[in-house]
Residue, then its C-alpha position, 0 to 999 in steps of 0.5 A: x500500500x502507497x502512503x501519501x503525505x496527507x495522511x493522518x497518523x492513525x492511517x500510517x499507522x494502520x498501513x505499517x502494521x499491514x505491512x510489517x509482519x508478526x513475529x510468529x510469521x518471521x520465525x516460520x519463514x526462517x524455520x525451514x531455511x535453518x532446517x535446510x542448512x543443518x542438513x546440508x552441514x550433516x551431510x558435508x560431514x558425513x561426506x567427508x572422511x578421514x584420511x588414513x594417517x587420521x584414521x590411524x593417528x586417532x586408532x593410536x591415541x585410543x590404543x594410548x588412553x585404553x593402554x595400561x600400566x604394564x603395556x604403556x612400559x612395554x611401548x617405552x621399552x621398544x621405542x627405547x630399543x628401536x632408537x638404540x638399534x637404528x643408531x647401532x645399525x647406522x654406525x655400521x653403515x657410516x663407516x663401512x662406506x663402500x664396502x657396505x653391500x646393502x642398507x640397514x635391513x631391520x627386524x620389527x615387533x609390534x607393540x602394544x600400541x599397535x606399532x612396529x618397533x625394530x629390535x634388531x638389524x643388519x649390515x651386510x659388509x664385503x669381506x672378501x680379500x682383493x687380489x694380488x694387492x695385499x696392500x689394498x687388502x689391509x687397507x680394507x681389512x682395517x676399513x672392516x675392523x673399523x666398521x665392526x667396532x663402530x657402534x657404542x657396544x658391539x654384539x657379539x657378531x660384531x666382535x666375530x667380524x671383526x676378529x675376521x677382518x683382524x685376521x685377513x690383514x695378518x695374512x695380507x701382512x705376511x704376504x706382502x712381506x713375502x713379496x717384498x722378499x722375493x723383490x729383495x732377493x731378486x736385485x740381489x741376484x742382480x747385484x750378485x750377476x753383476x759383481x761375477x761379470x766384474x770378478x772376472x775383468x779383474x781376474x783377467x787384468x790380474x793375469x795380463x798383469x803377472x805376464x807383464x811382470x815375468x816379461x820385465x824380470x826376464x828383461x833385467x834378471x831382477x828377482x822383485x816379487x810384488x804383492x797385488x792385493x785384490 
């Protein structure tokens, strides 16, 4: 409805309260767009799924909160004994450096937690000896030892590898010492040979010598004797 200026206030009045709706009609017309939207906020929600490290983050909090005394120790005992295994095995690894023939290879156990922790592990080393190079050999055998011994505490396997590293540097030390023989013996048979070949000059200048000598005594009768000392 229009309102014009020359109407009286009773009149204008009236007209808003035409107008204007009442509070109970407001609240119906607002009810089913609110309703509206919680479905539509319902229905986002169940469409949307959890990814799988949120599924999984939220299965290890309730396996934490149902976990009791005794399992909530085991579980530290096993972080404990994984921190302490991948730093053993990566000890290993760092100093074996291109002797080492794989990675660290680890064994898990699952915790009371639903968790793999390692508990134990492996790094496989070449320790095979290099051929005709004993040199080359200790070297490595040294590089072994040093891999084997690397770790804070070694296990027992450690100590056997290294034992046998320990034991192919002995065997490529005496070889090298037989090589460096058979090297010395060689120049001295060349020495020798050449020592012969001079022995032999002088025993021939020696003798030219002596005729020498008999052809001057028999020239002036002198019975002078001299001594050639080799």
């Amino acid at each position: 409805m229009r309102i014009h200026s020359h109407s009286n206030f009773s009149s204008l009045q009236v007209s808003l309260n035409e107008t204007k709706p009442t509070p109970n009609s407001q609240s119906e017309s607002l009810k089913p767009q609110t309703e509206t939207n919680s479905l539509s906020k319902k229905e986002s929600d169940q469409n949307k799924k959890p990814s799988l490290n949120e599924r999984i983050d939220s299965q290890n909090k309730h396996s934490q909160n149902t976990l009791n005394e005794e399992d909530l120790k085991k579980v530290e005992e096993l972080k404990l004994r994984d921190r302490e295994v991948r730093t053993h095995e990566s000890a290993h690894l760092a100093a074996a450096g291109q002797y080492a023939t794989s990675g660290a290879k680890y064994q898990y156990q699952r915790g009371p937690d639903g968790k793999n922790y390692a508990v134990s592990g492996e790094v496989s080393i070449d320790t095979s000896k290099i051929p005709n190079n004993p040199e080359a050999t200790i070297k490595k055998a040294q590089q072994i030892q040093a891999a084997a011994r690397a770790p804070a505490e070694p296990s027992s396997q450690d100590r056997q590898v290294a034992a046998e590293a320990s034991q192919m540097e002995v065997e490529a030390r005496a070889e090298l010492a037989e090589q460096r023989q058979l090297r010395l013996n060689e120049s001295q048979e060349k020495n020798s040979s050449s020592e012969s070949s001079d022995d032999k000059e002088n025993k021939n200048n020696a003798t030219k010598l002596y005729k020498e000598i008999d052809n001057t005594k028999a020239e002036d009768g002198s019975g002078n004797i001299l001594n050639l000392i080799a």
